[in-house]
PAPAMAR-74161 format. One record per residue: residue number from 1; x, y, z of N, C-alpha, C in turn; residue in one letter. Coordinates in steps of 0.05 Angstrom, whole numbers, padded with zeros to 5 digits. Example, Ala and Ser with C-alpha at 12.3 -4.5 7.8 and 13.67 -1.06 7.14 Angstrom:
<pts>
<pt resi="1" n_east="00264" n_north="-00114" n_up="00156" ca_east="00246" ca_north="-00090" ca_up="00156" c_east="00264" c_north="-00066" c_up="00156" resn="a"/>
<pt resi="2" n_east="00257" n_north="-00045" n_up="00142" ca_east="00273" ca_north="-00021" ca_up="00143" c_east="00258" c_north="00001" c_up="00157" resn="s"/>
</pts>
This chain:
<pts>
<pt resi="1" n_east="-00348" n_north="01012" n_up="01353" ca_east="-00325" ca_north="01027" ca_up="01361" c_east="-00332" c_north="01046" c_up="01384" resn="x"/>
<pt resi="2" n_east="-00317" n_north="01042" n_up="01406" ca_east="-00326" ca_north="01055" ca_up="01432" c_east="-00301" c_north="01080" c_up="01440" resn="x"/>
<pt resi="3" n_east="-00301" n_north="01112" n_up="01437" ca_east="-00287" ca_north="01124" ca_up="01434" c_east="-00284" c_north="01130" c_up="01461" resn="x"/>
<pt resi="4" n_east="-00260" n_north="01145" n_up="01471" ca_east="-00253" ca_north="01157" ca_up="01498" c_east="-00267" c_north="01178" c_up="01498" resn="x"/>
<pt resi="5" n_east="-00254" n_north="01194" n_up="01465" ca_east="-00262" ca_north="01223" ca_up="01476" c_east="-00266" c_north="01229" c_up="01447" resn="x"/>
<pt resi="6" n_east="-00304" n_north="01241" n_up="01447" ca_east="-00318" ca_north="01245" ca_up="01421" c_east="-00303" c_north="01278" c_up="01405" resn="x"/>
<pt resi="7" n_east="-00287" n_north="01291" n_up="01421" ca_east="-00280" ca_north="01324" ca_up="01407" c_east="-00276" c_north="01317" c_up="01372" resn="x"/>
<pt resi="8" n_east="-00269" n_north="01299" n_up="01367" ca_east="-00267" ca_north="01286" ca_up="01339" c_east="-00292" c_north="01288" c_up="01323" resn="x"/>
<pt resi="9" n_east="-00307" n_north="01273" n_up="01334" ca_east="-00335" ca_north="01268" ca_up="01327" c_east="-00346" c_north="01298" c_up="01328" resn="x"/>
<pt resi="10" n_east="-00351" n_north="01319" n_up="01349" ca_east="-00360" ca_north="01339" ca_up="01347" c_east="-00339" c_north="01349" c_up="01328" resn="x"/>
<pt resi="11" n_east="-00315" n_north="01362" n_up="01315" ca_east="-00308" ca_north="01361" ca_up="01301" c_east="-00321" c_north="01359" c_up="01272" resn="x"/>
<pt resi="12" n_east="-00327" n_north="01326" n_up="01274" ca_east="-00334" ca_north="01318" ca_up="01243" c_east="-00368" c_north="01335" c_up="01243" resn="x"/>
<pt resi="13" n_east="-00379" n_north="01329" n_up="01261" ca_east="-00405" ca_north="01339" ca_up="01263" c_east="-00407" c_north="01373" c_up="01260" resn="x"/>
<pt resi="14" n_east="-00397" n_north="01395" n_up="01262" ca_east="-00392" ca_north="01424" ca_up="01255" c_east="-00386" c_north="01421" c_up="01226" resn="x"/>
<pt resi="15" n_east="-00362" n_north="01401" n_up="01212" ca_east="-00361" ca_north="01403" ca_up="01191" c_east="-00385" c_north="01400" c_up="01170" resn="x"/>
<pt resi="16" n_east="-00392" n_north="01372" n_up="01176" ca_east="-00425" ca_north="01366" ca_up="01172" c_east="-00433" c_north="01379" c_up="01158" resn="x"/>
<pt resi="17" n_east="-00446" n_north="01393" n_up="01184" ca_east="-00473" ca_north="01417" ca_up="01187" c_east="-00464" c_north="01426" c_up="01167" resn="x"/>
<pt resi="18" n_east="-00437" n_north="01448" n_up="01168" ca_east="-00441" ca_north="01472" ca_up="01152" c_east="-00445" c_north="01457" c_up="01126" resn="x"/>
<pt resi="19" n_east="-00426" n_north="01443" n_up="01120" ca_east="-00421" ca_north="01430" ca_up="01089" c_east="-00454" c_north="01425" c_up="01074" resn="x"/>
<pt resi="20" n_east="-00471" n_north="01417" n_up="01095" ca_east="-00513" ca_north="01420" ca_up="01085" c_east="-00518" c_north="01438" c_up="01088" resn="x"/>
<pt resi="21" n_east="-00490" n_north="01462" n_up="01087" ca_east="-00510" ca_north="01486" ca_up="01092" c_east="-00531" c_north="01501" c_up="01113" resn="x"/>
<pt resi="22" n_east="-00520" n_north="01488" n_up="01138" ca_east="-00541" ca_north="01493" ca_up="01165" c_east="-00526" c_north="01507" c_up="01189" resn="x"/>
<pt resi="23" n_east="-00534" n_north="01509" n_up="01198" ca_east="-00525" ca_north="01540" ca_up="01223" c_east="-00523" c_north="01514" c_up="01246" resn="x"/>
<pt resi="24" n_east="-00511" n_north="01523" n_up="01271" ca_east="-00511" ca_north="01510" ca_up="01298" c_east="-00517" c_north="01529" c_up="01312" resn="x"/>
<pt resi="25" n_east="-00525" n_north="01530" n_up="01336" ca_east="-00532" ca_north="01541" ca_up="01358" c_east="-00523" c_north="01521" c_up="01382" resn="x"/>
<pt resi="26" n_east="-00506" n_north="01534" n_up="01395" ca_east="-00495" ca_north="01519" ca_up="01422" c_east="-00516" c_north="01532" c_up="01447" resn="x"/>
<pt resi="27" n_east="-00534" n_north="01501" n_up="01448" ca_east="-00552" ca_north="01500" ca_up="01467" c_east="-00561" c_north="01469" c_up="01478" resn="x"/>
<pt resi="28" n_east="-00564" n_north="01472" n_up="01498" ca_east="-00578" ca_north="01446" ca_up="01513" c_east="-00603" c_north="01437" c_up="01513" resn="x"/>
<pt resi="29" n_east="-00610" n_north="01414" n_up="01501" ca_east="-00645" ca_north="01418" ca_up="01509" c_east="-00644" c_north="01392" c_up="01531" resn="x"/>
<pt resi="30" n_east="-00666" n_north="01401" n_up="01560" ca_east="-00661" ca_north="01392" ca_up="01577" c_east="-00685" c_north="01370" c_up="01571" resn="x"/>
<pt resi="31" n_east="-00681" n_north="01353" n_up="01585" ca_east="-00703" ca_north="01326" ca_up="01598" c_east="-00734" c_north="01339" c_up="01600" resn="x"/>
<pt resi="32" n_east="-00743" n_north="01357" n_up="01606" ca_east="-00772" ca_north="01366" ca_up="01604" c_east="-00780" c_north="01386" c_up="01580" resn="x"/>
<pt resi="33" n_east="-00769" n_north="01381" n_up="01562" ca_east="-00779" ca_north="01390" ca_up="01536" c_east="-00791" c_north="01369" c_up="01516" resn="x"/>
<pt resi="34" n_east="-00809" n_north="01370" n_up="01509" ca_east="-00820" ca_north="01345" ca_up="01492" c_east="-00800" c_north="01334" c_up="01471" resn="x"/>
<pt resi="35" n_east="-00792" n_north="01314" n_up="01474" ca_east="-00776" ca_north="01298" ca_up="01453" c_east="-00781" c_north="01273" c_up="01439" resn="x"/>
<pt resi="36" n_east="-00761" n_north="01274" n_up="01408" ca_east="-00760" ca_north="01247" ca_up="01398" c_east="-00733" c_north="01237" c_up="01406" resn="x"/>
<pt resi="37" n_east="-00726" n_north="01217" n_up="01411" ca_east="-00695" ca_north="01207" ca_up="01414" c_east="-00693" c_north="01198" c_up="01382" resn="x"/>
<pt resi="38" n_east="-00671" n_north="01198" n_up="01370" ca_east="-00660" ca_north="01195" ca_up="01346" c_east="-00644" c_north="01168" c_up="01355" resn="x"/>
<pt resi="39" n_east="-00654" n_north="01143" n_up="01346" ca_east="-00640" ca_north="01122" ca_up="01343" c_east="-00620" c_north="01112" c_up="01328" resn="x"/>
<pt resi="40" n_east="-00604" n_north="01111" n_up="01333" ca_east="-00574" ca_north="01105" ca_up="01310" c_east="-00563" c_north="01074" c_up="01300" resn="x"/>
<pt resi="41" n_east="-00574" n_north="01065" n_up="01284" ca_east="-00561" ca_north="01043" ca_up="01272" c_east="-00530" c_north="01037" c_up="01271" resn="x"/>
<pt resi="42" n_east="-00520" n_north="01053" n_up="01264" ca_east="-00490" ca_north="01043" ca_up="01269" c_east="-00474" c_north="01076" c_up="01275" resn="x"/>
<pt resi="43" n_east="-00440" n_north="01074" n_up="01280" ca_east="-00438" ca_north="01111" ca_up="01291" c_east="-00438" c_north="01127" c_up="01282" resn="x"/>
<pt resi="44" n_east="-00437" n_north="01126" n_up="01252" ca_east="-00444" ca_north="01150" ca_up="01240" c_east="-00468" c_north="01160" c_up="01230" resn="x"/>
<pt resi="45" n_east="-00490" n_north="01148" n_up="01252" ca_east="-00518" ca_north="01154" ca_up="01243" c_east="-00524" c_north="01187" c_up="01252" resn="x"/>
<pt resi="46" n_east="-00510" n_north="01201" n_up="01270" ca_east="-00517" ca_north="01226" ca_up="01276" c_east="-00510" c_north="01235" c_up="01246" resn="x"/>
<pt resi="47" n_east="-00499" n_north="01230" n_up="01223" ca_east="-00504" ca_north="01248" ca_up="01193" c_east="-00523" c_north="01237" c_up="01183" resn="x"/>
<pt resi="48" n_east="-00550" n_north="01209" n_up="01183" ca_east="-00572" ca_north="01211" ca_up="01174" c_east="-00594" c_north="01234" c_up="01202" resn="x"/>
<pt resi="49" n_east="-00580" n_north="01239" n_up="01220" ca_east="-00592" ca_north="01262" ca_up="01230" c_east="-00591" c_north="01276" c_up="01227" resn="x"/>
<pt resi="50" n_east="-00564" n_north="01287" n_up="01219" ca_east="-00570" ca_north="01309" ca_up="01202" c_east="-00589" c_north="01320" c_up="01175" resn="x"/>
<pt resi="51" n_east="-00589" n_north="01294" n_up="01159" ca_east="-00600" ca_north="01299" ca_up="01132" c_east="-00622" c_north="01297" c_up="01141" resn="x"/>
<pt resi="52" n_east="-00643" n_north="01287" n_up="01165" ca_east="-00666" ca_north="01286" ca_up="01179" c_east="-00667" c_north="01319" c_up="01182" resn="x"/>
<pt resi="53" n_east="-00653" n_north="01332" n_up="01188" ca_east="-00663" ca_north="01361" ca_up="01193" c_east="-00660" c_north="01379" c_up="01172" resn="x"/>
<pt resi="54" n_east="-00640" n_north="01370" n_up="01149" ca_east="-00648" ca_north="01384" ca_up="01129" c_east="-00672" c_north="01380" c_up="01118" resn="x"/>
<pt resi="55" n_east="-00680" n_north="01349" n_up="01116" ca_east="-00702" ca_north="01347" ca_up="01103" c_east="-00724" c_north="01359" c_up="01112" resn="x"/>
<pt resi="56" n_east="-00718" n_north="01363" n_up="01139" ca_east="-00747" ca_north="01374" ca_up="01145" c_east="-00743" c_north="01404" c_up="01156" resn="x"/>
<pt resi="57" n_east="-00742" n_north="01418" n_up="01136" ca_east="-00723" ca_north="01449" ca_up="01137" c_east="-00716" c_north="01461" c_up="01166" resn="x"/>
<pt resi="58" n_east="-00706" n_north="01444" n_up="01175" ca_east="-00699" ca_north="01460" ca_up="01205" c_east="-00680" c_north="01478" c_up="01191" resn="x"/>
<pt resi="59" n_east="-00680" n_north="01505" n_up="01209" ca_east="-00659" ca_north="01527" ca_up="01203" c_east="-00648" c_north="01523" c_up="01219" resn="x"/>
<pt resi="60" n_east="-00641" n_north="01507" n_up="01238" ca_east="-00613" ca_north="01505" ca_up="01255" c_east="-00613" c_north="01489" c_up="01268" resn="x"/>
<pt resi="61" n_east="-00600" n_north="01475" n_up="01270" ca_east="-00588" ca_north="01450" ca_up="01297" c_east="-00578" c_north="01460" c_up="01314" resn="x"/>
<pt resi="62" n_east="-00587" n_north="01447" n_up="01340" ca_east="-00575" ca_north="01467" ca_up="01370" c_east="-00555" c_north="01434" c_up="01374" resn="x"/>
<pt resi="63" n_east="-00538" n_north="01453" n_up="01387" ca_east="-00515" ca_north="01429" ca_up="01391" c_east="-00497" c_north="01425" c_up="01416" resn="x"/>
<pt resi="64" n_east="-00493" n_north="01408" n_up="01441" ca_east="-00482" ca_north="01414" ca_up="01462" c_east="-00463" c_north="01394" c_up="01468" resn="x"/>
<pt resi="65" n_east="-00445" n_north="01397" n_up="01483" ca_east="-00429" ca_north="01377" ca_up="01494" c_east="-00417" c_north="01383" c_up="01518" resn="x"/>
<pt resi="66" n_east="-00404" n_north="01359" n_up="01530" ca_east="-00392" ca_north="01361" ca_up="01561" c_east="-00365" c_north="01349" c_up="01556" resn="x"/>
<pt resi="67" n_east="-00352" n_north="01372" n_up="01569" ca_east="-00314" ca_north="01369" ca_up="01570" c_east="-00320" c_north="01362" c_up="01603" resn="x"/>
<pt resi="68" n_east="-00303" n_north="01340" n_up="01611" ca_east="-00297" ca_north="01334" ca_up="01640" c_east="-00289" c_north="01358" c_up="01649" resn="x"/>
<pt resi="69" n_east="-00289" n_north="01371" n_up="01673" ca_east="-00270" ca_north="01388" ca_up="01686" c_east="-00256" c_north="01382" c_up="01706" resn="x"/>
<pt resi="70" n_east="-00229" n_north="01385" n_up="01715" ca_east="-00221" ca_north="01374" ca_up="01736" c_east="-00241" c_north="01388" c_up="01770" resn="x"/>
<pt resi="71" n_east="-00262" n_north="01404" n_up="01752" ca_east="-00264" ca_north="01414" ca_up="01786" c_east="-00293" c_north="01397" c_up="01796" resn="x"/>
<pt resi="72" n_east="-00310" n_north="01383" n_up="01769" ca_east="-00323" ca_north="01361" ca_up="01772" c_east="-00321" c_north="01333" c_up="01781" resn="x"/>
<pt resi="73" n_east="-00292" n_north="01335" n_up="01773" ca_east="-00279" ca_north="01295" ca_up="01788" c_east="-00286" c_north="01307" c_up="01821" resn="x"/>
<pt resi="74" n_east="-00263" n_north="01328" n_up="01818" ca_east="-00262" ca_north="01335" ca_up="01849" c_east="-00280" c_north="01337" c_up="01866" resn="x"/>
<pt resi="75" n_east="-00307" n_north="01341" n_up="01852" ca_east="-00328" ca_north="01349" ca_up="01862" c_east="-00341" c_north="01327" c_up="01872" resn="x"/>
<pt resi="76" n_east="-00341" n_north="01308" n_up="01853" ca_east="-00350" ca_north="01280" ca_up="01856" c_east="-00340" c_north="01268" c_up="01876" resn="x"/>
<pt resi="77" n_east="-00310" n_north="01269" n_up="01881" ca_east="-00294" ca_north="01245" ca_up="01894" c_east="-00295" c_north="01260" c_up="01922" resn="x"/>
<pt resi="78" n_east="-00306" n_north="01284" n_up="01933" ca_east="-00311" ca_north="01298" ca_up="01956" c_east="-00333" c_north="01290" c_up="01956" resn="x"/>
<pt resi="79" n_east="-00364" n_north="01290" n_up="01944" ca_east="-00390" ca_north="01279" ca_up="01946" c_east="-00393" c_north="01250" c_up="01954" resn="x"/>
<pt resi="80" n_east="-00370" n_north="01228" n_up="01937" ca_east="-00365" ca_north="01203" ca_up="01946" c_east="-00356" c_north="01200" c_up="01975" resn="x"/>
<pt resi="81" n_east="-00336" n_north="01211" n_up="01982" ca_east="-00321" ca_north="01215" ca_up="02009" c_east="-00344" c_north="01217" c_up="02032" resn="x"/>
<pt resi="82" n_east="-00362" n_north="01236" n_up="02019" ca_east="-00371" ca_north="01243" ca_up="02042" c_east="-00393" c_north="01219" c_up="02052" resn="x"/>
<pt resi="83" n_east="-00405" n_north="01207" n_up="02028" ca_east="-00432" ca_north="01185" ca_up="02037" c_east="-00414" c_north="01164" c_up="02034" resn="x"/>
<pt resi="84" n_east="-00388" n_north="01157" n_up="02029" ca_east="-00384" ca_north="01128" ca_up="02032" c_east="-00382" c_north="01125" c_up="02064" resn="x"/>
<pt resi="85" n_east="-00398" n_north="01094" n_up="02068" ca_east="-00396" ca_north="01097" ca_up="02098" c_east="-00366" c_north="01070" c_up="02104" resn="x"/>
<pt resi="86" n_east="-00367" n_north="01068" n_up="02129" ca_east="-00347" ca_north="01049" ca_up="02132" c_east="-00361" c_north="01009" c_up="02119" resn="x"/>
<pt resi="87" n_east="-00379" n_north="01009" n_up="02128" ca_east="-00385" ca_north="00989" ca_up="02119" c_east="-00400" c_north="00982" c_up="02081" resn="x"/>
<pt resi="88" n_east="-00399" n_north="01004" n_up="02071" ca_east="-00402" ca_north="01006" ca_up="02044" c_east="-00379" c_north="01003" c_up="02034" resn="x"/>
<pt resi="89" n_east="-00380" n_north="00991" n_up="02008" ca_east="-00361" ca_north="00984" ca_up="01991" c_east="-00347" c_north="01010" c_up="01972" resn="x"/>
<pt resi="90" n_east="-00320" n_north="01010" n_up="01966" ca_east="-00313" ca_north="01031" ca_up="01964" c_east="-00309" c_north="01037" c_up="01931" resn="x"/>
<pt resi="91" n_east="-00322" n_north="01020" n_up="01919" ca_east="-00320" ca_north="01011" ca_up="01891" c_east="-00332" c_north="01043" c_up="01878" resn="x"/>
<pt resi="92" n_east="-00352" n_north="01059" n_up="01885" ca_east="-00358" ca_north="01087" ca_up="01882" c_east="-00333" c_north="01105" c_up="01883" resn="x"/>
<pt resi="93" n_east="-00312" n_north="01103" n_up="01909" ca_east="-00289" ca_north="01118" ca_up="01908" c_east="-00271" c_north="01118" c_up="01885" resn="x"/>
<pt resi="94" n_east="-00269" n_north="01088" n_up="01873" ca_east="-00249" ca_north="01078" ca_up="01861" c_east="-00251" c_north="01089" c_up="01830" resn="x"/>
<pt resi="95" n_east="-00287" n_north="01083" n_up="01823" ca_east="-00299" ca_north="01096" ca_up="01793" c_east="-00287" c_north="01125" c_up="01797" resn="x"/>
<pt resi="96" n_east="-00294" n_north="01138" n_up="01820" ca_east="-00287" ca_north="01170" ca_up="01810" c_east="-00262" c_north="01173" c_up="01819" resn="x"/>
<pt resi="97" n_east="-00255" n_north="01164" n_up="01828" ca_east="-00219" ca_north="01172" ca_up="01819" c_east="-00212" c_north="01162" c_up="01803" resn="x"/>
<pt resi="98" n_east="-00218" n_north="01143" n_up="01779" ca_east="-00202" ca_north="01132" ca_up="01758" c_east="-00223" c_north="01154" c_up="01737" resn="x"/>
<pt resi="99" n_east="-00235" n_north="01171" n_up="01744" ca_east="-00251" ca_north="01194" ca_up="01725" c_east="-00223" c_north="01210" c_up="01717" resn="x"/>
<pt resi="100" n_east="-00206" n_north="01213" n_up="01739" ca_east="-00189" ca_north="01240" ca_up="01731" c_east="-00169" c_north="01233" c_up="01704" resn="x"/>
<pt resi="101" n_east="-00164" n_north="01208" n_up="01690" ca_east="-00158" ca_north="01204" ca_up="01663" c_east="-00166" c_north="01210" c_up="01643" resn="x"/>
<pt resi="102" n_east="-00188" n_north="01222" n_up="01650" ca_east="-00211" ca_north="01231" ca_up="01629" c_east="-00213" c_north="01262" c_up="01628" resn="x"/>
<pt resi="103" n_east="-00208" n_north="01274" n_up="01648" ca_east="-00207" ca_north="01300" ca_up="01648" c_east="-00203" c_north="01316" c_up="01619" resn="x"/>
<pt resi="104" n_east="-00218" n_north="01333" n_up="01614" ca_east="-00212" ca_north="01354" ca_up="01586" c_east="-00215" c_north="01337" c_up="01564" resn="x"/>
<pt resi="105" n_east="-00229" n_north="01307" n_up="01564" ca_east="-00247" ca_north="01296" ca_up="01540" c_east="-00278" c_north="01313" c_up="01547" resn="x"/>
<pt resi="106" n_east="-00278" n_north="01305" n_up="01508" ca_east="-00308" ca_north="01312" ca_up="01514" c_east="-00325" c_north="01283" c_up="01514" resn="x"/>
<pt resi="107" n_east="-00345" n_north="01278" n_up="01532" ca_east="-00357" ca_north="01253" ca_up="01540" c_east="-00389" c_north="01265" c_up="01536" resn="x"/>
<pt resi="108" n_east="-00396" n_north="01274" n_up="01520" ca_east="-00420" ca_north="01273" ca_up="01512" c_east="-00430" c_north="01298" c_up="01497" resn="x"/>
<pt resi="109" n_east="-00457" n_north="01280" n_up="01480" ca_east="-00447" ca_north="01300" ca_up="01452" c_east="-00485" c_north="01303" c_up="01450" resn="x"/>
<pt resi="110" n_east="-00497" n_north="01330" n_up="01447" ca_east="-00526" ca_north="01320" ca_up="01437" c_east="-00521" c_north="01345" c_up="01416" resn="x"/>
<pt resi="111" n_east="-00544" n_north="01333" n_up="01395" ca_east="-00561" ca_north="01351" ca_up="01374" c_east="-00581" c_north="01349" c_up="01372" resn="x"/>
<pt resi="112" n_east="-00591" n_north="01377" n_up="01362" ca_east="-00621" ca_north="01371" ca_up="01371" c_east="-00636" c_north="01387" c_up="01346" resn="x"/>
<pt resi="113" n_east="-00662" n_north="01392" n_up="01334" ca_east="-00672" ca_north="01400" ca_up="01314" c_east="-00702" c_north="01404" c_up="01329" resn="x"/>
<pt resi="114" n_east="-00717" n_north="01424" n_up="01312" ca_east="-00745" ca_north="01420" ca_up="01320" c_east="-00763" c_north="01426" c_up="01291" resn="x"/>
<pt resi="115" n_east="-00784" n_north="01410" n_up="01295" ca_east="-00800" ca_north="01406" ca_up="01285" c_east="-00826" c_north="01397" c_up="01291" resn="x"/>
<pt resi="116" n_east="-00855" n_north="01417" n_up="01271" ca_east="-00880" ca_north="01411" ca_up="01295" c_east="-00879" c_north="01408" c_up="01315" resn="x"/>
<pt resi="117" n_east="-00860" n_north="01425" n_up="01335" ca_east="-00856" ca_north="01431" ca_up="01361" c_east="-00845" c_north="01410" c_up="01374" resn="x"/>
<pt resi="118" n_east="-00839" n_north="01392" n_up="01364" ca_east="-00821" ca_north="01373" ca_up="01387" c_east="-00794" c_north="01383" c_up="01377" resn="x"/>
<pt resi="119" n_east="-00777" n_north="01368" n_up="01395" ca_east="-00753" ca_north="01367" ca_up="01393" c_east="-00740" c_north="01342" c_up="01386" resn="x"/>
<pt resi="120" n_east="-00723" n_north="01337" n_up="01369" ca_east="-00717" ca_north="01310" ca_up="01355" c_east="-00690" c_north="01320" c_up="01365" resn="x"/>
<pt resi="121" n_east="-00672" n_north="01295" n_up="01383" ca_east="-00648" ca_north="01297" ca_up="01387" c_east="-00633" c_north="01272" c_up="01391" resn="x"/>
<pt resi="122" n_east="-00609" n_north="01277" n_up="01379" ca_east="-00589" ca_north="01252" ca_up="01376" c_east="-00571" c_north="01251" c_up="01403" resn="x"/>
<pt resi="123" n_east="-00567" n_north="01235" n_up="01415" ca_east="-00552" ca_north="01240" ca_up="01441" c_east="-00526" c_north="01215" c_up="01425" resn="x"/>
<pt resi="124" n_east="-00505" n_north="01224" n_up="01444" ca_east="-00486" ca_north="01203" ca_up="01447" c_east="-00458" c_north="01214" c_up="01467" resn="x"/>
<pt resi="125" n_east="-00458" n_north="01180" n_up="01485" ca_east="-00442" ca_north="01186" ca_up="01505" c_east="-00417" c_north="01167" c_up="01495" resn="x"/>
<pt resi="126" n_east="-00394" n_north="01173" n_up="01509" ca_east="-00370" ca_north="01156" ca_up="01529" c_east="-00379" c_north="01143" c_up="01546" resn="x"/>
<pt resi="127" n_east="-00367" n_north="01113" n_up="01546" ca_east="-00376" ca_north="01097" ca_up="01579" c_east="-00366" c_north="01107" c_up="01598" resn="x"/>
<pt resi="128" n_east="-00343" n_north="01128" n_up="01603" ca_east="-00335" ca_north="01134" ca_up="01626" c_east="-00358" c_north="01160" c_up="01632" resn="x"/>
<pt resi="129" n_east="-00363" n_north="01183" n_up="01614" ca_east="-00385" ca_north="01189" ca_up="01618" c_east="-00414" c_north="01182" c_up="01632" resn="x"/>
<pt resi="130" n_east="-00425" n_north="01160" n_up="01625" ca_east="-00441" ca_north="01139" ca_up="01640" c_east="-00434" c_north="01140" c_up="01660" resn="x"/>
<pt resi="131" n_east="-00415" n_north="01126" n_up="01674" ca_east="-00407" ca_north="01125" ca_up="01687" c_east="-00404" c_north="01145" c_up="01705" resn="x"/>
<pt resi="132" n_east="-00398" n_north="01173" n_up="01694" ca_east="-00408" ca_north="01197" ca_up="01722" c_east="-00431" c_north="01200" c_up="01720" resn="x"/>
<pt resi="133" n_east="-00447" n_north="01193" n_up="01700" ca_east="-00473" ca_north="01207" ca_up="01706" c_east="-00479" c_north="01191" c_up="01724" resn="x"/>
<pt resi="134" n_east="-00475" n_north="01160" n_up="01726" ca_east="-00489" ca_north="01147" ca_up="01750" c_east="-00485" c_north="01153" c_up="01782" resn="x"/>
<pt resi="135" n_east="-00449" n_north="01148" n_up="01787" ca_east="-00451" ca_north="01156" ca_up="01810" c_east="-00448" c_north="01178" c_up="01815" resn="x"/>
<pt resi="136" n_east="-00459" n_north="01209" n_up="01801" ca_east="-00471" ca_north="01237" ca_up="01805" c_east="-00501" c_north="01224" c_up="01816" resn="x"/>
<pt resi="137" n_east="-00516" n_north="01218" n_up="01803" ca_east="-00546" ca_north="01200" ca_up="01807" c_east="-00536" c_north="01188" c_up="01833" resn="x"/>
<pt resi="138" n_east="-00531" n_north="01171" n_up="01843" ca_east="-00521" ca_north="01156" ca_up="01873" c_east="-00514" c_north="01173" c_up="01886" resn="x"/>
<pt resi="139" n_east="-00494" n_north="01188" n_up="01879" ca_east="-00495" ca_north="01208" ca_up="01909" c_east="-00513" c_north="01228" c_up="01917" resn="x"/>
<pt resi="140" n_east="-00532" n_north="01247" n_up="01890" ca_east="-00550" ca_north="01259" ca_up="01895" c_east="-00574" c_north="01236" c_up="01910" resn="x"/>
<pt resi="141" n_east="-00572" n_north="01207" n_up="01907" ca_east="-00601" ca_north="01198" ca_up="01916" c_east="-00582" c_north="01190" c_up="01951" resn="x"/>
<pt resi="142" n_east="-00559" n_north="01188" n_up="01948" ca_east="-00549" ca_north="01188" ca_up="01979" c_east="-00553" c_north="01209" c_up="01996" resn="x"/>
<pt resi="143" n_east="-00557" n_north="01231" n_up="01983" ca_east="-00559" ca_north="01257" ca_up="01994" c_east="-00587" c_north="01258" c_up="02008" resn="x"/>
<pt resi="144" n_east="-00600" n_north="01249" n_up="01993" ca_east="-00632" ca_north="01258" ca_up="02001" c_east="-00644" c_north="01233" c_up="02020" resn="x"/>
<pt resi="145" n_east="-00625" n_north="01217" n_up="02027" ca_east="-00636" ca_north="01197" ca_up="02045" c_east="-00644" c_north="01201" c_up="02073" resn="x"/>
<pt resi="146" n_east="-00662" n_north="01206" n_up="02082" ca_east="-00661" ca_north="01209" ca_up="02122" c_east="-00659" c_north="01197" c_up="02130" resn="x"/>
<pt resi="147" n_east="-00644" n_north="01186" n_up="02154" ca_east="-00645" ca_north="01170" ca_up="02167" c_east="-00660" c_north="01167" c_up="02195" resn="x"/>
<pt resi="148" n_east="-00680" n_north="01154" n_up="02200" ca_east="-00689" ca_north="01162" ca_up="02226" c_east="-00686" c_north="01137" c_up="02244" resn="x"/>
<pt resi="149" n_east="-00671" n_north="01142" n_up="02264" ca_east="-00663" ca_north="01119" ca_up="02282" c_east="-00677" c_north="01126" c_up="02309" resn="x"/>
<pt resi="150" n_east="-00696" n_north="01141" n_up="02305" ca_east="-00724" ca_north="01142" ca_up="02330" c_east="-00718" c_north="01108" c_up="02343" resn="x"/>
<pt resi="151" n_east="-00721" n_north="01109" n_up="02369" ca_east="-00734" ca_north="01079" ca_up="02377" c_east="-00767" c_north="01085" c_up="02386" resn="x"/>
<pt resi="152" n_east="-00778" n_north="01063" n_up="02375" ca_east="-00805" ca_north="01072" ca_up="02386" c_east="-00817" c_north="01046" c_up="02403" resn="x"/>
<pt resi="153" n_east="-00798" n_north="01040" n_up="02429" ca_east="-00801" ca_north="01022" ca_up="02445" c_east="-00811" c_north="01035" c_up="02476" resn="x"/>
</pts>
């Protein structure tokens, strides 16, 4: 089952927690902190993550998510604008403007626990989510491209 918009799921997940008796902390843990990824068998495996952190007495699960903003489409479809060239295909324009249907879902959900110093965290996205993260990724790597049209004749 592939949802639009997880606020449900975070939802069920606050109920969760408290119901095992565990605290949240609304926090992010970024890409350079040592991690386990939490693999999920089917979608309601973020509650054997949970019982993963009770079992292993975490005092709190840190918990984060991303609501679209309309000032992020915007942001996007001006970053698109600007590197689509005339002879590129405009299939980039088209993804982030069909983003603004999505606006004010939440499209991505992490939890996270620590233990013996790593960080064990459950991620889970929306495909339209995916989908910005990539062409956010394409335009930041459009950005950084030089072009040098030196002739060296």
């Amino acid at each position: 089952m592939h949802l639009d918009d997880l606020s449900s799921v975070k939802d069920d997940m606050v109920a969760f927690i408290a119901g095992h008796g565990m605290r949240r902390m609304n926090s992010y843990v970024p890409e350079d902190v040592p991690t386990v990824i939490f693999e999920e068998d089917d979608s309601d495996g973020w509650k054997d993550f949970v019982e993963h952190a009770k079992s292993a007495n975490a005092p709190f699960l840190t918990m984060s998510e991303v609501v679209l903003e309309p000032e992020d489409v915007a942001t996007l479809i001006g970053q698109v604008r600007d590197h689509n060239y005339p002879d590129h295909d405009a299939v980039e324009l088209e993804e982030a403007q069909e983003l603004t249907q999505h606006v004010g879902k939440t499209g991505y959900l992490q939890l996270g626990f620590s233990h013996g110093g790593v960080m064990y965290l459950y991620e889970t996205a929306t495909e339209w989510y995916d989908t910005f993260q990539e062409l956010m990724e394409t335009v930041t790597d459009l950005g950084q491209i030089i072009v040098d049209d030196t002739d060296e004749d």
